[in-house]
GUZA-59087 format. One line per 5 residues: number of its first residue (from 1); their letters; for each residue x, y, z of N, C-alpha, C. Coordinates in steps of 0.02 Angstrom, whole numbers, plus 32768, in hexadecimal, padded with zeros to 4 digits. Layout:
// GUZA-59087
NUM = a = X Y Z X Y Z X Y Z; ...
// end
This chain:
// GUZA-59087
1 = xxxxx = 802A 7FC4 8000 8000 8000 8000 802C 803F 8000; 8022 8068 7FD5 803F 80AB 7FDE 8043 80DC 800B; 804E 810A 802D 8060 8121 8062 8074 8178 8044; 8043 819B 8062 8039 81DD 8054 8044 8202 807E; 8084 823A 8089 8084 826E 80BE 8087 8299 80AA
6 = xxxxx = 806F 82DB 80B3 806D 8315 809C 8091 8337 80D5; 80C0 8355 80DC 80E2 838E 8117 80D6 83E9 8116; 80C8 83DE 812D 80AE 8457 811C 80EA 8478 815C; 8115 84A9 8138 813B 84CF 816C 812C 84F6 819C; 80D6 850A 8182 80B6 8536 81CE 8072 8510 81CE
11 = xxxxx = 8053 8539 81E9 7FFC 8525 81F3 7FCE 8513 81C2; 7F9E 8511 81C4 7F79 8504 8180 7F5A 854C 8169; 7F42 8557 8137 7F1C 8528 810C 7F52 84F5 80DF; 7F27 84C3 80C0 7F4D 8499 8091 7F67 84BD 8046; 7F9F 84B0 8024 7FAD 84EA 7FFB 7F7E 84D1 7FC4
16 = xxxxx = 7F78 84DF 7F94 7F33 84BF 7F5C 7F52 848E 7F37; 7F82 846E 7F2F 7FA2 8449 7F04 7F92 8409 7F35; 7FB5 841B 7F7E 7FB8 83DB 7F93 7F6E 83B0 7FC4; 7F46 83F5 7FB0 7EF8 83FB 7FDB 7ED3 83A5 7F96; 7EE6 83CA 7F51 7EDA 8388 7F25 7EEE 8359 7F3F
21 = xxxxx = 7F36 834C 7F37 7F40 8307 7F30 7F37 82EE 7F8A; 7F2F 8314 7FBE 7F12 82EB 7FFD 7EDA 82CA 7FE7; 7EC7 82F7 7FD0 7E68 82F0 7FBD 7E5A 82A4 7F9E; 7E80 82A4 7F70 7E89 8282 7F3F 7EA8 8237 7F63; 7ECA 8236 7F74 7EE9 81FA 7FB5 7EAE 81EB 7FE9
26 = xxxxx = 7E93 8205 7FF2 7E56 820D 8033 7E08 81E7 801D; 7E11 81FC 7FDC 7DC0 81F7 7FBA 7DC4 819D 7FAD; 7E12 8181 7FAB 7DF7 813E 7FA8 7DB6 811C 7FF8; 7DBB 813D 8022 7D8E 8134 8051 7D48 815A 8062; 7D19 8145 805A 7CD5 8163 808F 7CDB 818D 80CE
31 = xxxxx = 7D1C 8180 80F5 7D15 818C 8139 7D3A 81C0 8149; 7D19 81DD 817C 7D3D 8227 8199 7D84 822A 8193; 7D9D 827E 8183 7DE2 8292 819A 7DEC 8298 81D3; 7E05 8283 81ED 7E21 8298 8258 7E38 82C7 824F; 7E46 8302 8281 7E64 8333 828A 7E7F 8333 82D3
36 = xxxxx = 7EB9 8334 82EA 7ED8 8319 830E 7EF3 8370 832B; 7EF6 8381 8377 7F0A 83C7 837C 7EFE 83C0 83B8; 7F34 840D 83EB 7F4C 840C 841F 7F16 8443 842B; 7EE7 842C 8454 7EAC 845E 846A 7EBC 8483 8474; 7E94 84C9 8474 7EB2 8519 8474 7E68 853E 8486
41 = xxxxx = 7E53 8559 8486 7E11 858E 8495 7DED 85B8 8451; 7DC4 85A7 843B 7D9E 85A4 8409 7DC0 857A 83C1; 7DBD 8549 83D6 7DE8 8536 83B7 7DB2 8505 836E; 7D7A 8507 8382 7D37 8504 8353 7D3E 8535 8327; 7D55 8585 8331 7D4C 85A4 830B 7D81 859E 82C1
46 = xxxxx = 7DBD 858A 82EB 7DEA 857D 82B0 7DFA 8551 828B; 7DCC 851B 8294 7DE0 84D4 8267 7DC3 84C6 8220; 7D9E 8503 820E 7D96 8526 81BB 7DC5 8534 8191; 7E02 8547 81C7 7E41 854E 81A9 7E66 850E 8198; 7E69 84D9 81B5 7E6C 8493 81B8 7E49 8477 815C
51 = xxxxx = 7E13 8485 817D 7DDD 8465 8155 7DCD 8482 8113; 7DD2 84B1 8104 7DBD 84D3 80B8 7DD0 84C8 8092; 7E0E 84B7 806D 7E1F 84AB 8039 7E0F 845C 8035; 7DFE 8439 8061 7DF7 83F4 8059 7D99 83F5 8049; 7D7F 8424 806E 7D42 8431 805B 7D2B 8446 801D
56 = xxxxx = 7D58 845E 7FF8 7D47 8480 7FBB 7D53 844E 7F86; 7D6E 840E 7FA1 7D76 83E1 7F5E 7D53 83A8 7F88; 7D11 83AA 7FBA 7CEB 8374 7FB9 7D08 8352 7FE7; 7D18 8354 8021 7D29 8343 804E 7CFA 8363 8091; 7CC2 8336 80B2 7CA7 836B 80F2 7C9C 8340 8121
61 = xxxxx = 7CBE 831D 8133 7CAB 82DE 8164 7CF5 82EE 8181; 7CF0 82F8 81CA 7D1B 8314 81E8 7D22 82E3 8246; 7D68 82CC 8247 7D49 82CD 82A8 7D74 82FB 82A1; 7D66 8312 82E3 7D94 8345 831E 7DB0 8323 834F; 7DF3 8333 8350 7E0D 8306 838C 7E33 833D 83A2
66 = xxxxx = 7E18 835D 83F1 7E4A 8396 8406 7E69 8356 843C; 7EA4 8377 8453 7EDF 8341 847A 7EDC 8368 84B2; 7EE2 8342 84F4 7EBB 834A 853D 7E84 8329 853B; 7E65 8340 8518 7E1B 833E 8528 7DE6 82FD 850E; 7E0A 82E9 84C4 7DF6 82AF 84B0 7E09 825C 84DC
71 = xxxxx = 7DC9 823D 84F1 7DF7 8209 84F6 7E3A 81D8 84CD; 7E63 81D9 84D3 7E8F 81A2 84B7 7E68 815F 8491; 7E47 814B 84BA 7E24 8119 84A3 7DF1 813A 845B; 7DC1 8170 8479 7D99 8181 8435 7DC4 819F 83F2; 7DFC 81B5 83FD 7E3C 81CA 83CC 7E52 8187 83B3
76 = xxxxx = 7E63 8150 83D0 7E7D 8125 839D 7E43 8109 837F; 7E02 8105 8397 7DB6 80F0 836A 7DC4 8117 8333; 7DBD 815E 833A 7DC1 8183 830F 7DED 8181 82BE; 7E23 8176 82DA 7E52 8180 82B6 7E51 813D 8284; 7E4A 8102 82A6 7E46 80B2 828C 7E10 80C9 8268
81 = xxxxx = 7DD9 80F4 8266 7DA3 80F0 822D 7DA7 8137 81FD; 7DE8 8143 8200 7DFC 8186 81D0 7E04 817A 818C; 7E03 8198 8156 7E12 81A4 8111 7E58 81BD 811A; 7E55 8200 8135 7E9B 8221 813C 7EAF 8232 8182; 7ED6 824C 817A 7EF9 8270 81CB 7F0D 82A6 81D6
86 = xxxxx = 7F05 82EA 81F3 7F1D 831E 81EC 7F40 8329 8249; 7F77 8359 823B 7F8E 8355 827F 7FA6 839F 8268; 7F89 83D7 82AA 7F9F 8401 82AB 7FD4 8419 82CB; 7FCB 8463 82CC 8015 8496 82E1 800A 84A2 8322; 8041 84AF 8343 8044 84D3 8398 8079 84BF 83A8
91 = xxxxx = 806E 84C2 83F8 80B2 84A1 841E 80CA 8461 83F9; 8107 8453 83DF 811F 841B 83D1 8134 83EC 840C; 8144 83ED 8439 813F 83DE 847F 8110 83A6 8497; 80E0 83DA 848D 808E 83C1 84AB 8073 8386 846F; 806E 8395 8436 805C 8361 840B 808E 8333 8411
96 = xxxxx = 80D1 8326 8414 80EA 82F4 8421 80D4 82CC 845C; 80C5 82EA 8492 80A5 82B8 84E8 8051 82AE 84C6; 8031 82D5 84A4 7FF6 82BB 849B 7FDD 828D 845F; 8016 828B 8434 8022 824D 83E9 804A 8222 8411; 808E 823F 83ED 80C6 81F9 83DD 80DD 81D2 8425
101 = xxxxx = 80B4 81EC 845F 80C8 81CA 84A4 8083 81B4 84B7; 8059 81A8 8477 8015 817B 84A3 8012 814F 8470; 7FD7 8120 8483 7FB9 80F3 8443 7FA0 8109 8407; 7FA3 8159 840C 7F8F 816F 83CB 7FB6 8168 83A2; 8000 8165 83AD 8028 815C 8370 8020 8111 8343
106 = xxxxx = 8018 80EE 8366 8015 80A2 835B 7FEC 80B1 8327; 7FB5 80B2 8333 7F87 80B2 82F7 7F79 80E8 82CF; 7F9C 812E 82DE 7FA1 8142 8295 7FD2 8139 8274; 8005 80FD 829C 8033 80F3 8257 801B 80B5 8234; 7FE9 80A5 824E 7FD7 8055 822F 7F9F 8074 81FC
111 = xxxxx = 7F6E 80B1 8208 7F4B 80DB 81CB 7F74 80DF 8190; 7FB2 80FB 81AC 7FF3 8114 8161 7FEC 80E2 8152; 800D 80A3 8162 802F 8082 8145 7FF6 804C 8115; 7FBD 8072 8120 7F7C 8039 810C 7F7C 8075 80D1; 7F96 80A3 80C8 7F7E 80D3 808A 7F52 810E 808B
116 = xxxxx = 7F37 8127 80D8 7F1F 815E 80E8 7F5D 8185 80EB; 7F55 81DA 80B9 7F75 820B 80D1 7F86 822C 8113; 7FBB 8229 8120 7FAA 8257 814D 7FDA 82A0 8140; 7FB7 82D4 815A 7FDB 8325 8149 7FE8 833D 81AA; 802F 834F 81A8 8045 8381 81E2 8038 83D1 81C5
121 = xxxxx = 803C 83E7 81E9 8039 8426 81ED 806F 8437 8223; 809F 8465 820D 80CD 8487 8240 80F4 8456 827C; 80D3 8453 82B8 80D0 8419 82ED 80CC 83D1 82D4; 8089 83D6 82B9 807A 8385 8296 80B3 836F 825D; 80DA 8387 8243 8108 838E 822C 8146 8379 8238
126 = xxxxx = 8152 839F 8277 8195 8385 829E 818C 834E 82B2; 8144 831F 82E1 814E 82F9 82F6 8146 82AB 82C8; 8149 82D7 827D 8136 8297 825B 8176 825E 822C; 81AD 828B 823D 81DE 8251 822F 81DF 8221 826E; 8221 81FC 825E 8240 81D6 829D 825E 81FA 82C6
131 = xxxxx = 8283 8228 82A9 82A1 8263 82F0 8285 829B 82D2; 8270 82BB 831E 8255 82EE 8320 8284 831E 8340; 828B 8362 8308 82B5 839B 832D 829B 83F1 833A; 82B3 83F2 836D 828B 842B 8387 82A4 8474 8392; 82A7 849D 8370 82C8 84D7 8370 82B4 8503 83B0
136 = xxxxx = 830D 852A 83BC 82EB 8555 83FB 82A9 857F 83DB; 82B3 859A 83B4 8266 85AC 83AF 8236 85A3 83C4; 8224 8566 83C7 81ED 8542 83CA 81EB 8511 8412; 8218 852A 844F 8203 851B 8497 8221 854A 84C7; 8205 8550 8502 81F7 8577 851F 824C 857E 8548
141 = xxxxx = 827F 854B 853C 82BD 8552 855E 82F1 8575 8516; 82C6 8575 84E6 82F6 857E 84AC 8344 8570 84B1; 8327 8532 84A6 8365 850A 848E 8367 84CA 8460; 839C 84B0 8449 8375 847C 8411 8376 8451 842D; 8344 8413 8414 8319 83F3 8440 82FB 83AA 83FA
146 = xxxxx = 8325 8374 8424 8301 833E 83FA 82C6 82FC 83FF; 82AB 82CA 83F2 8292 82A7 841E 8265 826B 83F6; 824B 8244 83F4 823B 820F 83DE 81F7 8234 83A5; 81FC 8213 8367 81BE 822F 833F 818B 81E1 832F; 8165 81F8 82FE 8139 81CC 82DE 815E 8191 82BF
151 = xxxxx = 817E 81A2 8293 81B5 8176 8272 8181 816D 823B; 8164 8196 8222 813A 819F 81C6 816B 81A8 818F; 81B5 81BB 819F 81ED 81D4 818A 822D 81BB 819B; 8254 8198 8188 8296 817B 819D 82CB 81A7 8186; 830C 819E 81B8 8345 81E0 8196 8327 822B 8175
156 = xxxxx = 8307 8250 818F 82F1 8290 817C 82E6 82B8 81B7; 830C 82F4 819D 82F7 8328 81F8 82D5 8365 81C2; 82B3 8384 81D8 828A 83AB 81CF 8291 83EF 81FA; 8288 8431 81E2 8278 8466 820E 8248 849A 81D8; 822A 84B5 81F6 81D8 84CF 81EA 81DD 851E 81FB
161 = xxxxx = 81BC 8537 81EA 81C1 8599 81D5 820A 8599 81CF; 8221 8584 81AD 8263 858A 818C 8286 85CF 8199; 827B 85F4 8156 827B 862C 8151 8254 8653 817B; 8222 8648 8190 8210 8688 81C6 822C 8683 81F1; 8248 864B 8218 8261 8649 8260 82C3 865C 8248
166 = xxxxx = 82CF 8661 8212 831A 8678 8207 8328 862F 822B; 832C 85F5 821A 834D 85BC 823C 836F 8575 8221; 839A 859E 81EE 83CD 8575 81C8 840D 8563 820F; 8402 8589 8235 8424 857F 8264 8427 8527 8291; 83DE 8527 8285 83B6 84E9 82CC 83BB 84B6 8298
171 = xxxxx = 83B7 84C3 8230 83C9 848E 820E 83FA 8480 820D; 8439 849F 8225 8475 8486 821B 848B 8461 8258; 8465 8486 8295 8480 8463 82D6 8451 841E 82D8; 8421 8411 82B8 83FE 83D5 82BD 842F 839B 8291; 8441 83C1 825A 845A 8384 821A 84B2 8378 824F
176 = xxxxx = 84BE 83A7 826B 850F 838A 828D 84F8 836A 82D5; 84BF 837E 82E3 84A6 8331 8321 8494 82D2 82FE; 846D 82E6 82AF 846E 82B6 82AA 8484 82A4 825D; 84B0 8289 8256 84C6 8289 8208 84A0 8239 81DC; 84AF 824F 81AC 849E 821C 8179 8449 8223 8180
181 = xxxxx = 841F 825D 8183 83E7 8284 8171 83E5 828A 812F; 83A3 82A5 8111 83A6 82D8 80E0 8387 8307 8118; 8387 834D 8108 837A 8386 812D 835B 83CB 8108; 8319 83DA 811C 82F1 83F5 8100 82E5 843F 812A; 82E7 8467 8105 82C2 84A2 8126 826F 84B7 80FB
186 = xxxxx = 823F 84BC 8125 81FD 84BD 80FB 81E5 8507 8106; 81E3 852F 80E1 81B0 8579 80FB 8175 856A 80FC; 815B 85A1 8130 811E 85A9 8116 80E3 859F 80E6; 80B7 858E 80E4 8088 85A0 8096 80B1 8568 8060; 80CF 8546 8083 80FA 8501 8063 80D8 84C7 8076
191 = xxxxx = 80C0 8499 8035 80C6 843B 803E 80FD 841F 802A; 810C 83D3 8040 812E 83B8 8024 8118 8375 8020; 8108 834A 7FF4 80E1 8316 7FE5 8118 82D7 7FD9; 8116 829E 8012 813B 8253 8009 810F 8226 8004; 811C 81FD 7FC9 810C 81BF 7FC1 8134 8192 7FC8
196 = xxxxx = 8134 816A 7FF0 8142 8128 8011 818D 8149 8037; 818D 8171 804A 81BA 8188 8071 81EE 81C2 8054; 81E2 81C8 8016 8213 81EB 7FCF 8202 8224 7FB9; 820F 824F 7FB8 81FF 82B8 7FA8 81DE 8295 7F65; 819F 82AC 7F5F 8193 82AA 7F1E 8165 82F5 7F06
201 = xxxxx = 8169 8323 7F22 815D 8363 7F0C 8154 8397 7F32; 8143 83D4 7F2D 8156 840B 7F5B 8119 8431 7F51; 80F9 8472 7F7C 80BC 848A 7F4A 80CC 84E5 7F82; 80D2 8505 7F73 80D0 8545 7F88 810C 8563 7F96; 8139 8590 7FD3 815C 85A5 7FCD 81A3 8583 7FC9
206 = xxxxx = 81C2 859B 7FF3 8217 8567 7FEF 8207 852B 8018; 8232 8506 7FE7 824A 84D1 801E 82AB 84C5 8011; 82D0 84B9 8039 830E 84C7 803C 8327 8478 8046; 8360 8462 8038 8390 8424 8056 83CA 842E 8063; 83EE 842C 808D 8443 841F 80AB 844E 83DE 80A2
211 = xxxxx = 8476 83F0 807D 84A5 83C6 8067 84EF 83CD 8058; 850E 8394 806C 855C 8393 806C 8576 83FD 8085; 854A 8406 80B6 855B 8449 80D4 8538 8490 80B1; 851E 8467 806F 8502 84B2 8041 84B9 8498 8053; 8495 84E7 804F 8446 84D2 804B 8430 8509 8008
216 = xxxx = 840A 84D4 8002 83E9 84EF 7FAC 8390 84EA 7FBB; 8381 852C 7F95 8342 8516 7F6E 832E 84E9 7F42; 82F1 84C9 7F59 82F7 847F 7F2E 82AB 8476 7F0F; 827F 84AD 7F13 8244 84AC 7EF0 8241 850C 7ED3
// end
């Protein structure tokens, strides 16, 4: 079975290229998209942003899964009867203790690997390789920061608002913590689309790679 990840360097919305081909990966099923997210306070109001571009190509069957608050148990129901998977942005921290350190990971990697998409966003992103890396940016001791991921991704480190966060810095200190990576920087308003584990296209702003010490634009 094929195996679909879509990665986004910030939040959503989905960029329109890769809003298709989720869509399009998804529609082999009847059954709801999960939406997977670190509860926040009106947080009903913003999951249009989530949801619209997937709505606009026929997609409206939706769960909500805010984290705290969902049982574990009704999240892996959920998820075991998903089409796709969406995992949003926030603390990268917090989605790691509320995914990749419960039983939720188990079975959304057994969704992937059955051929449901799944799309990170920003957070959802980081925690969706095998190692997950965490820029001072992005915790509250700012400092860099690594720790067990999904493993949807083998040998790949990833870092997210690329360019907005100025942090070629945290890609270089990640790729000399762990070598024999490929190493990605994703902006903003950026997808990046793998099949069966392999870059197979890019859809909005930069996406960057270090390599052998140079980093290049690569879409």
């Amino acid at each position: 079975m094929d195996r679909h990840l879509f990665l986004f360097g910030g939040g959503p919305p989905f960029t329109s290229n890769m809003a298709n081909l989720f869509v399009r990966k998804a529609s082999c099923s009847n059954q709801p998209v999960s939406i997977l997210f670190v509860e926040r306070e009106g947080w009903e109001e913003y999951m249009p942003v989530y949801t619209g571009e997937l709505e606009k190509l026929g997609i409206h069957n939706f769960h909500y899964l805010p984290l705290r608050t969902t049982p574990i148990e009704q999240a892996v129901k959920c998820i075991t009867n998903s089409s796709g998977i969406v995992i949003g942005g926030g603390d990268t921290n917090l989605y790691a203790d509320y995914i990749v350190d419960t039983e939720i990971s188990k079975v959304l990697k057994n969704r992937y690997e059955q051929g449901a998409p799944v799309a990170g966003f920003s957070a959802g992103a980081l925690i969706s390789p095998e190692l997950c890396v965490i820029s001072p940016n992005d915790n509250v001791q700012n400092e860099f920061q690594h720790r067990r991921g999904l493993g949807l991704l083998s040998n790949v480190l990833i870092a997210v608002h690329y360019s907005e966060w100025n942090d070629e810095d945290h890609l270089r200190n990640a790729a000399s913590h762990f070598s024999n990576h490929v190493n990605y920087g994703i902006d903003e308003r950026t997808g990046m689309y793998f099949l069966n584990g392999h870059l197979e296209s890019t859809d909005g702003e930069g996406v960057y790679q270090l390599e052998n010490g140079i980093i290049n634009k690569i879409n």
